[in-house]
N, C-alpha and C positions, 0 to 999 in steps of 0.2 A: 413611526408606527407605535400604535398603544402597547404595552406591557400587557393587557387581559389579552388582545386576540393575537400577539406574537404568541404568545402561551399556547393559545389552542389551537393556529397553526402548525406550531409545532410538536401536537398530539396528533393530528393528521398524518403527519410525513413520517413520524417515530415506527421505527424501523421496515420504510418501505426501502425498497432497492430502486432509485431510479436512475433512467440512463443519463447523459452530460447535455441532452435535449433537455428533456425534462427538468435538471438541476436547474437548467438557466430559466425555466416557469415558475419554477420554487422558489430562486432570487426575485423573479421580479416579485413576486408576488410576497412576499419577507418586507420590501422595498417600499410596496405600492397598493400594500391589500385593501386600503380607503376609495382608492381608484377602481383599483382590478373589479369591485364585486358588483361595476354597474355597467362592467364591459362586455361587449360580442364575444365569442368565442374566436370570432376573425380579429376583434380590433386586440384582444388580448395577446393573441399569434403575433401578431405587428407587433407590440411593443415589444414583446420578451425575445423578438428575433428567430421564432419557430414557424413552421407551417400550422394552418389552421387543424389539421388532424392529431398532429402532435399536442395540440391542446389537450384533445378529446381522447386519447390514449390516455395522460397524463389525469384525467378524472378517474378511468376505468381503473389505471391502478391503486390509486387512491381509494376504491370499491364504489363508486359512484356509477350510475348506469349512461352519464355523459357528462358534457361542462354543465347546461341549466343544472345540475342537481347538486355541484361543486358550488356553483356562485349563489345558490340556494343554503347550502350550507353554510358558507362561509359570514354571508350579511351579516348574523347576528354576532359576532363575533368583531364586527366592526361598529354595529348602531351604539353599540352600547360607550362607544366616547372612550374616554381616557384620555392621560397625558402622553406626549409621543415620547418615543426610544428614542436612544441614538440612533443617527444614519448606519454607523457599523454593525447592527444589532446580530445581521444574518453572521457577519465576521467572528463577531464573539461570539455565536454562540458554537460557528463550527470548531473553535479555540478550547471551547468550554469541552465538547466533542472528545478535543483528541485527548484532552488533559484526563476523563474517563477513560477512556483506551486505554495510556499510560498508567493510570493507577489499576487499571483491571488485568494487564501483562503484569505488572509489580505484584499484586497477590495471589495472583498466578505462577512465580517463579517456580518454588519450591513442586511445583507438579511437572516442568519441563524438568527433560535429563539434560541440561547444557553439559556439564563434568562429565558426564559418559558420551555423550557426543563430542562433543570438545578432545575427548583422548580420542578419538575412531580418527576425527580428522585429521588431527597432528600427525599421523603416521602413515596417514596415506598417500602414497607419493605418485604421481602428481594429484592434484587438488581439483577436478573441473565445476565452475560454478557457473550457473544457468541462470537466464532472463533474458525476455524477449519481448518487444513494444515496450509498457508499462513500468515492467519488471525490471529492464534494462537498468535503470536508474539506481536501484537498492543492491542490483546482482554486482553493480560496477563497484558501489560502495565497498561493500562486503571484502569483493576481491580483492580492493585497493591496499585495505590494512590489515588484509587475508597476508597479502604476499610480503610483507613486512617481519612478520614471525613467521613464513613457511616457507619451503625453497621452492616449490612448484608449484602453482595456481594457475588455473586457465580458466579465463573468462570465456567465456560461450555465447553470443547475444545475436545470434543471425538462425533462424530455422532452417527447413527444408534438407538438404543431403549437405550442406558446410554443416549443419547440428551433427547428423546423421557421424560424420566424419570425425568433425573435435570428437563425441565421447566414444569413439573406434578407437580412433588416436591414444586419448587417455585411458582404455582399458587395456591398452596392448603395453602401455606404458609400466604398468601394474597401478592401475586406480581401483579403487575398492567401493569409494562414494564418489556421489554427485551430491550439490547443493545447488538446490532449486528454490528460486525466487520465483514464485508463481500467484501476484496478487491481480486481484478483477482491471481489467474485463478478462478472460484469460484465454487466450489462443487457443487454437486447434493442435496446433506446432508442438505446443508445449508438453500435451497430453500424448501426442503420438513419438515423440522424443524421447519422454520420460519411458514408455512403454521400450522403446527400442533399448535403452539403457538398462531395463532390466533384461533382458534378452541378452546381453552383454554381460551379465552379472554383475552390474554395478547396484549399489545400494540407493539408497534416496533419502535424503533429509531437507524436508519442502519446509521454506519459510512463506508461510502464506496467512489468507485471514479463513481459510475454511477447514475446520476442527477434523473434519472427515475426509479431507484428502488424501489419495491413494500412495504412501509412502511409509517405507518403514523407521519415520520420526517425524511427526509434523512438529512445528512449531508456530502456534495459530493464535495470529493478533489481528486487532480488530482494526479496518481502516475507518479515515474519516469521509464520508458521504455526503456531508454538506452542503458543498461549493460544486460547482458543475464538475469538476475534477476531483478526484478521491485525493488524499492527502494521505502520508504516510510512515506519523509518526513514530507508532505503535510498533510496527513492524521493524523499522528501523532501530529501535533501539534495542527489541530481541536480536537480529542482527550483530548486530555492536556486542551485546552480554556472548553471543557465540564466539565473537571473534577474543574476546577476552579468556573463554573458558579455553582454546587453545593454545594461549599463550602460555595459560596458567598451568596445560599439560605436559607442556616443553618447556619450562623454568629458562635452562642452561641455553639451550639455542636460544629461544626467544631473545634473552640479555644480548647474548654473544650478536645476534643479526640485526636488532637495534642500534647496539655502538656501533657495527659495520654501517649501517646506512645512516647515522649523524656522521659519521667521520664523511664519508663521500656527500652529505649534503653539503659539509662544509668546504671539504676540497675545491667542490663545483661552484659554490654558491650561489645552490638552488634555490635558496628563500631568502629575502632581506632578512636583514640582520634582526635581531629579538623573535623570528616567527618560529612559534616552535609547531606549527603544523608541518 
């Protein structure tokens, strides 16, 4: 693909929200847009793996009033020649993507409270942290080296009345917060979970990517949109700075439950040997 019309495909899509349908029209079309802008709107379907209406969604959100007005706009973008990109062009540039994220959470720091939050969590015993579908992934992480420095964490990752339960469970336990991993597409569960938990009087400290989420602490990083599937760097690494800022609130535990779990990794010998994961 040329260098001019990747450019200004990639003025078109800059900051639409499309669905994991859709992404996969945006790949091809990254891929193939020297082809795509002499094709049907059925043969376009075929190729990228969509139904032919999915095409024509995929104009409309673009603000297009169908596909002829897409493949109308795009031609020129393509006549005008150039030398081709790399094959990975759409790879890099979702890479390029996240590595903005990351520098826009990093000058972002100083405006989150991680150190006031980081102490709220340290002391609140037990720990329940939430994600569901998506979410699952980042909420597992979290917990994982959550539970490392804390003595009680509980991962939450199933909705409906087993949600309803764990944060029952963990307010009668004496929990004070929850930590909610809540990034797109974002369930219905999620929302009406979270509500039950304030009903419980539990707090809420949402890692998510939307600034205005209903909690009393967002921490809102921006995901990658790229690829048919969101990517999650950004997010994660706030994540990680939380689980750090905990550690940082309990010095003496923190040390002290660390040695404890090298000594028992090594007892066990639960990792080959040099791995210090």
């Amino acid at each position: 693909m040329a260098d001019g019309y990747h450019g200004g495909l990639e003025v078109l899509l800059d900051g639409r929200r499309l669905s994991p349908v859709q992404r996969r029209i945006a790949h091809y079309l990254h891929e193939h847009l020297d082809e795509a802008i002499f094709l049907s709107s059925v043969e376009l379907a075929e190729r990228s793996g969509v139904s032919q209406p999915s095409v024509t969604r995929f104009a409309m959100v673009l603000g297009f009033g169908g596909y002829p007005e897409l493949r109308q706009a795009l031609r020129p973008l393509v006549l005008g020649g150039g030398a081709e990109a790399p094959h990975e062009s759409l790879l890099r540039g979702a890479i390029d993507g996240e590595i903005r994220n990351l520098a826009l959470v990093r000058d972002r720091l100083s405006a989150f409270p991680l150190k006031e939050l980081g102490e709220q969590l340290a002391v609140t015993e037990p720990l329940p942290v939430l994600g569901l579908r998506v979410s699952c992934g980042l909420a597992t992480t979290f917990a994982y080296y959550a539970r490392r420095i804390h003595p009680d964490v509980r991962l939450l990752t199933h909705g409906g009345s087993e949600l309803a339960d764990g944060l029952h469970a963990a307010r009668r336990a004496g929990a004070e917060w929850v930590v909610a991993v809540v990034l797109p597409r974002y369930p219905a569960e999620v929302v009406h979970g979270l509500e039950y938990a304030g009903k419980l009087g539990l707090r809420v400290a949402a890692i998510t990517d939307r600034s205005d989420f209903p909690a009393e602490v967002v921490l809102d990083a921006p995901v990658g949109d790229r690829l048919v599937f969101d990517s999650h760097a950004a997010p994660l690494a706030l994540a990680m700075a939380l689980v750090e800022a905990m550690a940082d609130a309990a010095p003496l535990r923190t040390r002290a439950r660390l040695e404890e779990y090298e000594r028992m990794t090594d007892e066990t010998g639960t990792f080959l040997s040099g791995d210090p994961a």
